[in-house]
TORKOL-4160 file (C-alpha; in steps of 0.2 Angstrom, whole numbers, padded with zeros to 4 digits, m for minus):
166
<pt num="1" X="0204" Y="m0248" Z="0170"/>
<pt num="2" X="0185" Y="m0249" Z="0171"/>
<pt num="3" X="0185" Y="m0231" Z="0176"/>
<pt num="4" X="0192" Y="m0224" Z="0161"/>
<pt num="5" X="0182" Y="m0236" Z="0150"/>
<pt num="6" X="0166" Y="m0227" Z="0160"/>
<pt num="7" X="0175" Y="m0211" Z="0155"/>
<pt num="8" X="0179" Y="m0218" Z="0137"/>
<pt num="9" X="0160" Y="m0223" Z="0135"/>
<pt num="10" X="0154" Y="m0206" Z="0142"/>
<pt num="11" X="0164" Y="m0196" Z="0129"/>
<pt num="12" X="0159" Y="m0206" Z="0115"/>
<pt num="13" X="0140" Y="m0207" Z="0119"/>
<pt num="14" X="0141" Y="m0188" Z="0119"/>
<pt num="15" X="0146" Y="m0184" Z="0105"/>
<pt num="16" X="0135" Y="m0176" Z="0092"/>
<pt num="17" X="0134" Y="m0178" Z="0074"/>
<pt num="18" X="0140" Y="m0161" Z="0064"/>
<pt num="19" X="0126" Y="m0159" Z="0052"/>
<pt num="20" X="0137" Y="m0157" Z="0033"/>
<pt num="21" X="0144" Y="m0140" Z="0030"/>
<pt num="22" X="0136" Y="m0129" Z="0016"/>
<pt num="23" X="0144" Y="m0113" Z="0009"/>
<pt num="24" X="0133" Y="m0100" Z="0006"/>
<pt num="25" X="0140" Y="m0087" Z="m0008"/>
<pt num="26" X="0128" Y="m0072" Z="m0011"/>
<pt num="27" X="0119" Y="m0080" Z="m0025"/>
<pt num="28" X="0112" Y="m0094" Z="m0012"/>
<pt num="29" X="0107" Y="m0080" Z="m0001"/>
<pt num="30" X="0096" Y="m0071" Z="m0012"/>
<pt num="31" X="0088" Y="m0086" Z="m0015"/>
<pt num="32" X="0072" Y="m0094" Z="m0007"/>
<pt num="33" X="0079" Y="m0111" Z="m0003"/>
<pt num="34" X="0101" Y="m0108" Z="m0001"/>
<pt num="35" X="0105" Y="m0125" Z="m0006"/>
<pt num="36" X="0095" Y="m0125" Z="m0021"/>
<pt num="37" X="0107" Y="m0130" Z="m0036"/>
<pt num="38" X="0114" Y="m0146" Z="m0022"/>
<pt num="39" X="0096" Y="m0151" Z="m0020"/>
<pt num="40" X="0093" Y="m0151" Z="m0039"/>
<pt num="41" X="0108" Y="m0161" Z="m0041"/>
<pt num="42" X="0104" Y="m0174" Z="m0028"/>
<pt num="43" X="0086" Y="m0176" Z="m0037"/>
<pt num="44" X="0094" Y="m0180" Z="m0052"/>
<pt num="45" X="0111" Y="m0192" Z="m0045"/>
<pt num="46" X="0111" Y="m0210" Z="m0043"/>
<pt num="47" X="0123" Y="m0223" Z="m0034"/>
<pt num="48" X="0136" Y="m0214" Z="m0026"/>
<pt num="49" X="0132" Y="m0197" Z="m0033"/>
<pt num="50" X="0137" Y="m0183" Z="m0044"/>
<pt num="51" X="0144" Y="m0168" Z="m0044"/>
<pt num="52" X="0145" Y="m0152" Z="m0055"/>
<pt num="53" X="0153" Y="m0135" Z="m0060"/>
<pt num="54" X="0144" Y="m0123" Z="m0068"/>
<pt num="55" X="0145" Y="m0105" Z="m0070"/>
<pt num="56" X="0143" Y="m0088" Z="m0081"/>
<pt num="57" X="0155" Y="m0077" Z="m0084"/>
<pt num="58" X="0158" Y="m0059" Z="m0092"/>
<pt num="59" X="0174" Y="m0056" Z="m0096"/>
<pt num="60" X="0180" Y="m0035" Z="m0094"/>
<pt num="61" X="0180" Y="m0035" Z="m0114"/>
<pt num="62" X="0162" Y="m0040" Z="m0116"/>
<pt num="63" X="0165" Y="m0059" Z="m0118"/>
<pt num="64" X="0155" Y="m0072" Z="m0110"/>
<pt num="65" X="0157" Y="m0090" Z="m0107"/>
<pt num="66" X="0144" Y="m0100" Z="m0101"/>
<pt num="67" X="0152" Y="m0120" Z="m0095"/>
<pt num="68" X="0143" Y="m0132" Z="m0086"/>
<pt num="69" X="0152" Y="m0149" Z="m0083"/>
<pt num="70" X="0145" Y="m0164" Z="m0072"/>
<pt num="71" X="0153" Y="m0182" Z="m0068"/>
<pt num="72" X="0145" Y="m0199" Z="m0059"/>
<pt num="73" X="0156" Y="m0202" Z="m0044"/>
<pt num="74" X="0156" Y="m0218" Z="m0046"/>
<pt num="75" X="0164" Y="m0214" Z="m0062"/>
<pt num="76" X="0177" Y="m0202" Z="m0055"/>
<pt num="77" X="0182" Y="m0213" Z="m0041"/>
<pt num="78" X="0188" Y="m0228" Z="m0055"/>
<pt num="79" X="0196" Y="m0214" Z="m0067"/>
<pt num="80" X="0218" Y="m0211" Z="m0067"/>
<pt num="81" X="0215" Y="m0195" Z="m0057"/>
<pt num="82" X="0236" Y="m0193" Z="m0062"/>
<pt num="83" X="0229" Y="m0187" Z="m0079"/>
<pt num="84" X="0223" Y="m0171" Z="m0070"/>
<pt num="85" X="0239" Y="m0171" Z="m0063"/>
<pt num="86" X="0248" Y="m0156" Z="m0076"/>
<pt num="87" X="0232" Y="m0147" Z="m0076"/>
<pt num="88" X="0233" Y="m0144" Z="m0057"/>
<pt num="89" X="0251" Y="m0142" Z="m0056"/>
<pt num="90" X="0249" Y="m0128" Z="m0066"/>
<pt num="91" X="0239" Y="m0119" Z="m0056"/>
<pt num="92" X="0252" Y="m0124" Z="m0041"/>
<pt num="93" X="0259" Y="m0107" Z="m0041"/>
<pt num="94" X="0257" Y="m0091" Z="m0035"/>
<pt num="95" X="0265" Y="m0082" Z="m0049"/>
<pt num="96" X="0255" Y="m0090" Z="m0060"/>
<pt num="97" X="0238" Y="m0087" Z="m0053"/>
<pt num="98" X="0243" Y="m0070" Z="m0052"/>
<pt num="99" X="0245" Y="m0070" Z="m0070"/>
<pt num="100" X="0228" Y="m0078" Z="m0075"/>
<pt num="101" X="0222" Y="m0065" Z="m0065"/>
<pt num="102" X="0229" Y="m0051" Z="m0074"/>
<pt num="103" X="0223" Y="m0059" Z="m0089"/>
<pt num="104" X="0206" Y="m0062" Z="m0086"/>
<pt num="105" X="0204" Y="m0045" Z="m0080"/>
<pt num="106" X="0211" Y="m0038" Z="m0097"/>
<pt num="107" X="0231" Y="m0039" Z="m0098"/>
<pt num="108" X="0237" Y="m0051" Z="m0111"/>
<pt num="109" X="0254" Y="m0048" Z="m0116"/>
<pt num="110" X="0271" Y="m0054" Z="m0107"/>
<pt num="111" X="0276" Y="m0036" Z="m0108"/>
<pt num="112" X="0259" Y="m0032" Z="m0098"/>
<pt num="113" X="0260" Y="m0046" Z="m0087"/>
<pt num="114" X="0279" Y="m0043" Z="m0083"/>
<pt num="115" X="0274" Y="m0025" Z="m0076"/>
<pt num="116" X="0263" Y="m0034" Z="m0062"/>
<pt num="117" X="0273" Y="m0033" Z="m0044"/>
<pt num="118" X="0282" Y="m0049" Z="m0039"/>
<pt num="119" X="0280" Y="m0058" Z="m0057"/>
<pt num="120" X="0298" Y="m0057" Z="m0062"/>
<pt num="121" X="0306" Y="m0053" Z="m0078"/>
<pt num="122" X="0299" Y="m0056" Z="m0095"/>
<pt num="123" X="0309" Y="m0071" Z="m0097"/>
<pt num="124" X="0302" Y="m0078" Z="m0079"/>
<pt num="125" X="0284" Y="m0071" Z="m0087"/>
<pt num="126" X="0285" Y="m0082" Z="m0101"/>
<pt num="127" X="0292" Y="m0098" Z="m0090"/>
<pt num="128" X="0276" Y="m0096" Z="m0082"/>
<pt num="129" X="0264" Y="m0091" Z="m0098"/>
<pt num="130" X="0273" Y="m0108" Z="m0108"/>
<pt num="131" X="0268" Y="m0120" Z="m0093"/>
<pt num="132" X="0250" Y="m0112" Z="m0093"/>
<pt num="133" X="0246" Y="m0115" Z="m0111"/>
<pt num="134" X="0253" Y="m0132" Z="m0109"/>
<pt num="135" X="0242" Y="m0136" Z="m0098"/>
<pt num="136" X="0226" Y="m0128" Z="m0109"/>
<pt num="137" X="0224" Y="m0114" Z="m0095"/>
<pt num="138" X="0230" Y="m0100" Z="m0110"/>
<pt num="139" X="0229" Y="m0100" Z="m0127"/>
<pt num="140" X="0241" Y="m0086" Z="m0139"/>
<pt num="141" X="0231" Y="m0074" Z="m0150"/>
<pt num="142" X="0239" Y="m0065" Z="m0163"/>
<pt num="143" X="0251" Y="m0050" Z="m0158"/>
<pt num="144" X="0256" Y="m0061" Z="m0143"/>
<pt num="145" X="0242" Y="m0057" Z="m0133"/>
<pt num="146" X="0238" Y="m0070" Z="m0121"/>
<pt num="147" X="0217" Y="m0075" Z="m0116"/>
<pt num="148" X="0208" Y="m0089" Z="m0106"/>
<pt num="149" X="0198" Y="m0100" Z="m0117"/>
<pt num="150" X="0181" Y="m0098" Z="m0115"/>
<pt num="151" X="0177" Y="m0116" Z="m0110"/>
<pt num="152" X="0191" Y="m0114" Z="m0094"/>
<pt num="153" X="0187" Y="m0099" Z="m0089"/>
<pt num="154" X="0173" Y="m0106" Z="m0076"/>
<pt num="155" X="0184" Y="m0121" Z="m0071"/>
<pt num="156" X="0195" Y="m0108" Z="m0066"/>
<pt num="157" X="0187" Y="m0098" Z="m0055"/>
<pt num="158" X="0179" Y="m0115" Z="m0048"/>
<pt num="159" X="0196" Y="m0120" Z="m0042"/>
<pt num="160" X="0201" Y="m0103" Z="m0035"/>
<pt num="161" X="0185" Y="m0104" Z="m0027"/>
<pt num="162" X="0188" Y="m0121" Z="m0020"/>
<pt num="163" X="0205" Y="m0115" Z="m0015"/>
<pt num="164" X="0200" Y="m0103" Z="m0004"/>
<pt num="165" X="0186" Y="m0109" Z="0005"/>
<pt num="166" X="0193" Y="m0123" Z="0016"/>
């Protein structure tokens, strides 16, 4: 017993720290310093933190949005985190990221959308398109065409981001 607490002892004495992992996109990379937006935010936190989504974004027809949201930790940590919870599930679906995709690379109709491989019928499409605007990823112009409001586009794109980097 005393020679596998030795061994025990051994093992955990040599282990070594991992230093936290940063993801370096390109824009990081052209920069000076690659963590400068984190160390801007760490200058201006307090108690447990902060953390932010910010981003720009030209859309193919010209449009831009520009959205930059931050929340206390602290704060985030007490809040109903179920209030989210139909925001997210939206998202939850192949299908349906295929189609904000499709739309926020120019196609807005369910006729358009419907055309994409693997989306089903138009029926399915509008399922799908109904669930989206419900949860405020979509918004119905007139003529049916379908966009992403300006002020989700960037949260958007953060959560595709954050989905596929893990």
């Amino acid at each position: 017993m005393d020679a596998l607490a030795r061994r025990v002892e051994k093992l955990e004495s040599d282990r070594i720290e991992e230093p936290p992992q940063v993801r370096v996109g390109a824009l990081a990379q052209n920069h000076d310093d690659n963590i400068w937006a984190l160390e801007w935010l760490k200058a201006r936190s307090q108690g447990s933190g902060a953390v932010m989504i910010v981003g720009n974004v030209v859309a193919p027809e010209g449009a831009a949005a520009s959205w930059q949201q931050d929340a206390d930790v602290d704060d985030l940590l007490e809040s109903d985190w179920s209030q989210a919870a139909e925001c997210l599930s939206a998202l939850a679906h192949p299908v349906r990221l295929r189609i904000l995709q499709a739309v926020i690379r120019g196609r807005s109709t369910a006729k358009e959308l419907a055309e994409l491989d693997g989306v089903g019928s138009v029926g399915q499409v509008y399922h799908h398109l109904r669930a989206l605007t419900a949860a405020g990823w979509l918004t119905t112009k007139a003529g049916g065409a379908h966009q992403i409001p300006a002020p989700r586009r960037v949260p958007l794109l953060v959560a595709i981001l954050a989905g596929e980097h893990r």
